[in-house]
C-alpha positions in Angstrom: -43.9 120.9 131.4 -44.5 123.1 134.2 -42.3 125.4 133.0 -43.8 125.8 130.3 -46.7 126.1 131.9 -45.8 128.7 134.5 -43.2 130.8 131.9 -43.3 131.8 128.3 -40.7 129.4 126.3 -38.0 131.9 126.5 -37.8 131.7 130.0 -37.1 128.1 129.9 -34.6 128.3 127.7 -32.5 130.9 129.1 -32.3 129.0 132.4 -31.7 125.4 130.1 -28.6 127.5 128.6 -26.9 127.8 131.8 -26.9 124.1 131.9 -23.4 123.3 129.8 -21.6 125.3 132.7 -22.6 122.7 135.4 -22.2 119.8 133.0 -18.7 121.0 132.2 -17.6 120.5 135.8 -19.4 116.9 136.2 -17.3 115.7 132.6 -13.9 117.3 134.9 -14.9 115.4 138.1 -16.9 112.7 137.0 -16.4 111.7 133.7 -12.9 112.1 132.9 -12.8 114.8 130.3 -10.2 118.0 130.9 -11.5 121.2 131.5 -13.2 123.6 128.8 -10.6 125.6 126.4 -10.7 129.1 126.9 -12.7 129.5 123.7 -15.8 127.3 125.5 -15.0 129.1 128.6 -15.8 132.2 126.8 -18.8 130.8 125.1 -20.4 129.3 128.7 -19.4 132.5 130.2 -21.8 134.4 127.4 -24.3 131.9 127.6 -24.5 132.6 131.3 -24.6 136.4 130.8 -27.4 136.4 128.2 -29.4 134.2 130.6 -28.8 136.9 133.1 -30.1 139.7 131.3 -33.1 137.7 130.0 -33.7 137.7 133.9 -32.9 140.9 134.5 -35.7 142.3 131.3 -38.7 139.5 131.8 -41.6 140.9 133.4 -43.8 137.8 132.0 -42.5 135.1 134.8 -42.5 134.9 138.3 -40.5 133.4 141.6 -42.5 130.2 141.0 -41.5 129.7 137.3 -38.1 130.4 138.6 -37.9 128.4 141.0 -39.2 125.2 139.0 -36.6 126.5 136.5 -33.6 125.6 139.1 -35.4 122.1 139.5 -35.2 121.8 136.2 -31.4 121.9 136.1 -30.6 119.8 138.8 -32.9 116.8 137.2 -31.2 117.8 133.7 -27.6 117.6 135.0 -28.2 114.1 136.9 -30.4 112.8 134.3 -27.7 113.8 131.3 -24.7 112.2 133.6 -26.4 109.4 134.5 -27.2 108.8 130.5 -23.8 109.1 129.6 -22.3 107.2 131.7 -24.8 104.8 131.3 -24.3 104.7 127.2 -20.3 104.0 128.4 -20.8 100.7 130.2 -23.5 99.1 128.3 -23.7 99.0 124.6 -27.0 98.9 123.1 -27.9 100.5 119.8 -30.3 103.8 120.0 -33.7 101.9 119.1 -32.9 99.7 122.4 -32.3 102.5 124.8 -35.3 104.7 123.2 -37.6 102.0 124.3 -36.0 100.9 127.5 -36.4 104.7 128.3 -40.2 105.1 127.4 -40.5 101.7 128.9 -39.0 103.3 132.1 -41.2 106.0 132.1 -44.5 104.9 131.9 -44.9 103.8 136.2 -42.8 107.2 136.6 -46.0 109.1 134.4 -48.7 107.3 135.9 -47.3 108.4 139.6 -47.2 112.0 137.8 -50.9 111.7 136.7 -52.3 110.7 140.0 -49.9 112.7 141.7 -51.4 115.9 139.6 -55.1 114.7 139.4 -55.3 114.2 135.8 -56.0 110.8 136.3 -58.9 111.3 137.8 -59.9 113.5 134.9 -58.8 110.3 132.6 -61.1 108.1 134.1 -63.8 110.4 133.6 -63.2 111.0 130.1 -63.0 114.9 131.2 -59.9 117.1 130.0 -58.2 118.8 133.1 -60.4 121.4 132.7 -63.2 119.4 133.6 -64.9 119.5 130.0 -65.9 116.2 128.4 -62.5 114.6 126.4 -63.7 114.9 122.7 -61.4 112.7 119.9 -61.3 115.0 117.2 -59.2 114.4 114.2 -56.8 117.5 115.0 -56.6 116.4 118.8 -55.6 112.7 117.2 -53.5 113.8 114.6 -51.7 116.2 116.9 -51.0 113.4 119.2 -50.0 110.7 116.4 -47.1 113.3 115.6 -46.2 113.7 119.2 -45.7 109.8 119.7 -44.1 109.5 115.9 -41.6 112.8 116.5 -40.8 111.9 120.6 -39.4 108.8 119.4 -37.7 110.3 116.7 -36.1 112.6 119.2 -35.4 110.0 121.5 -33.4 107.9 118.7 -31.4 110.8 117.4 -30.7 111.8 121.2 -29.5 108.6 122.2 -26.8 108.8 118.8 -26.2 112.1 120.0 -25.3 111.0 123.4 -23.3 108.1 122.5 -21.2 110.5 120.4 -20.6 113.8 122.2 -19.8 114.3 126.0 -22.8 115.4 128.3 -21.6 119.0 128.1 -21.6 118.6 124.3 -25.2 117.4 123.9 -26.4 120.0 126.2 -25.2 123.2 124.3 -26.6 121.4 121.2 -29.6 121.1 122.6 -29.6 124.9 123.9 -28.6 125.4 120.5 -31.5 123.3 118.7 -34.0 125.8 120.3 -33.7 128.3 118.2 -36.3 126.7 115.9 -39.2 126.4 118.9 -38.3 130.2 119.2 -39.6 131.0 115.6 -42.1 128.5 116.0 -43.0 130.2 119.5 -43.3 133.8 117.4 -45.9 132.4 115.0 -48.4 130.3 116.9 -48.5 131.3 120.4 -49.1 135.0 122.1 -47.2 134.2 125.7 -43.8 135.4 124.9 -41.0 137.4 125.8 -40.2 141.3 124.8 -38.2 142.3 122.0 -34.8 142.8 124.7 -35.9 139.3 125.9 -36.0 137.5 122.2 -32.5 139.1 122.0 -30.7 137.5 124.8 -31.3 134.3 123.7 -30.5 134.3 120.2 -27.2 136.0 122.1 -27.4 132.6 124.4 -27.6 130.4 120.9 -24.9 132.4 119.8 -22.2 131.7 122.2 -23.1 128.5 122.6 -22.0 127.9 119.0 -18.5 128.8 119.4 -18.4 125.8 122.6 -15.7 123.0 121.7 -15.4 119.5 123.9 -13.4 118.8 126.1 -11.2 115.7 125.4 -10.8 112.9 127.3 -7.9 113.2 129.6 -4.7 111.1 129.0 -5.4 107.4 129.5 -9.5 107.8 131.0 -12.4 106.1 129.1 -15.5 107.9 131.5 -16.5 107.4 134.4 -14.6 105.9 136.7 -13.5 105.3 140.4 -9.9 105.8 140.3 -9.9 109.3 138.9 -13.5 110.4 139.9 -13.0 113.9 141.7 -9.2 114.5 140.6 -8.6 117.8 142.6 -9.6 115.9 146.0 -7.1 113.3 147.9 -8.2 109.5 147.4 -8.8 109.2 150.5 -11.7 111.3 150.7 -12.9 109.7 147.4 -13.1 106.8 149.0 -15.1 108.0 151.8 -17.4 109.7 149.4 -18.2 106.7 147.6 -18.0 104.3 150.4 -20.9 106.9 152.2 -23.3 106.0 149.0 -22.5 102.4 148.7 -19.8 102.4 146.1 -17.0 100.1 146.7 -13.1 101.5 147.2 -11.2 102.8 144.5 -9.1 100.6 142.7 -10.8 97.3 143.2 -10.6 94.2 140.6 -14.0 95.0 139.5 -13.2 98.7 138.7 -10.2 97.5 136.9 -12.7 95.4 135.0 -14.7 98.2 134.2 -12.3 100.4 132.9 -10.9 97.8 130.5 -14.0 96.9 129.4 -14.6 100.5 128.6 -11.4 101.2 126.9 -12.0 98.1 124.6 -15.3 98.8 123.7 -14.0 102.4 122.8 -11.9 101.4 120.3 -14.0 98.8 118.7 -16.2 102.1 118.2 -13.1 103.8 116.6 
């Protein structure tokens, strides 16, 4: 939201659109997926070039919309690993992991709140402008939809998830913005020139030719054993045994994996 806040919508998705390229290296090292096919190799690598001449042409952001755009992806590409990987060891259906989520979230929002002084405004009934908080039917309507269509979105993204690799979900979702750029061209003013508009329909473009990546022979995700597979074990192991992770190839990892690879193909 400060991105938005800071940049037109364009902005925000250009940098977004970089986001399968990073992803496609955590499903290599992480997650046990082989790398992209030359054909999504070719699609990141024009995702990435359209991004970088929306840069290069937008004269409506700044270094501090930038800059909350690389926070952006760093939160995005631990939150989408995390999820997956997540989704892989404990089977829930969508409706139960859309409300574990929000349920997650709300001590996370209220540190936001205080942390940005709208609570303050809250308890004052005052808007963050300072004006007295008026109910109006449009101001309640518009937030009935945002509640009914976030949850919506958070259903459909969890099926999403549990069906695609990370990499996968995040060029569809790059993808998926194409309709909040027409929508952006009707209702608001703040957005990007002509040239601008242009590179990211380029962005959505190439990130429709992307494929996944399949599973290398004989992984089910994440997993300790093959996590990192162009380093030696050895300095696996110290990685993980530097944030708390037990050694690869323990009895509970074993556990893991076959617990993974049976509730795979149950799913199959």
């Amino acid at each position: 939201m400060w991105v938005m806040k800071e940049a037109p919508l364009e902005t925000f998705i250009a940098f977004k659109s970089t986001t399968p390229i990073c992803f496609s290296l955590i499903d290599y090292v992480f997650l046990g997926r082989a790398l992209p096919r030359v054909k999504s190799i070719m699609s990141m690598v024009g995702i990435t070039i359209g991004a970088i001449y929306y840069v290069h042409g937008d004269v409506l952001s700044n270094a501090a919309s930038y800059g909350l755009c690389g926070v952006f992806i760093i939160f995005a590409c631990l939150e989408g690993s995390i999820a997956k990987d997540t989704i892989n060891r404990y089977k829930m259906n969508s409706w139960s992991r859309t409300f574990l989520m929000n349920l997650i979230s709300i001590p996370i929002s209220f540190c936001l709140a205080l942390f940005t002084g709208e609570l303050s405004h809250a308890v004052k009934f005052e808007d963050v402008h300072g004006d007295v908080l008026e109910f109006t039917n449009r101001a309640v309507l518009a937030l009935t939809c945002s509640c009914v269509f976030g949850v919506g979105m958070g259903v459909f993204t969890m099926l999403i998830r549990d069906a695609l690799s990370a990499t996968s979900v995040s060029v569809v979702a790059t993808c998926n913005k194409f309709l909040s750029e027409i929508v952006n061209y009707f209702i608001w003013n703040n957005h990007a020139s002509l040239d601008g508009a242009g590179a990211v329909f380029f962005i959505i473009f190439c990130g429709a030719f992307y494929e996944q990546s399949p599973l290398r022979k004989g992984e089910v995700g994440f997993s300790k054993k093959s996590a990192c597979p162009c380093l030696p074990r050895h300095v696996v192991n110290a990685m993980f045994n530097l944030v708390g992770l037990a050694t690869v190839g323990t009895g509970d990892d074993v556990i893991h994996e076959r617990d993974l690879e049976v509730a795979n193909k149950n799913a199959n």
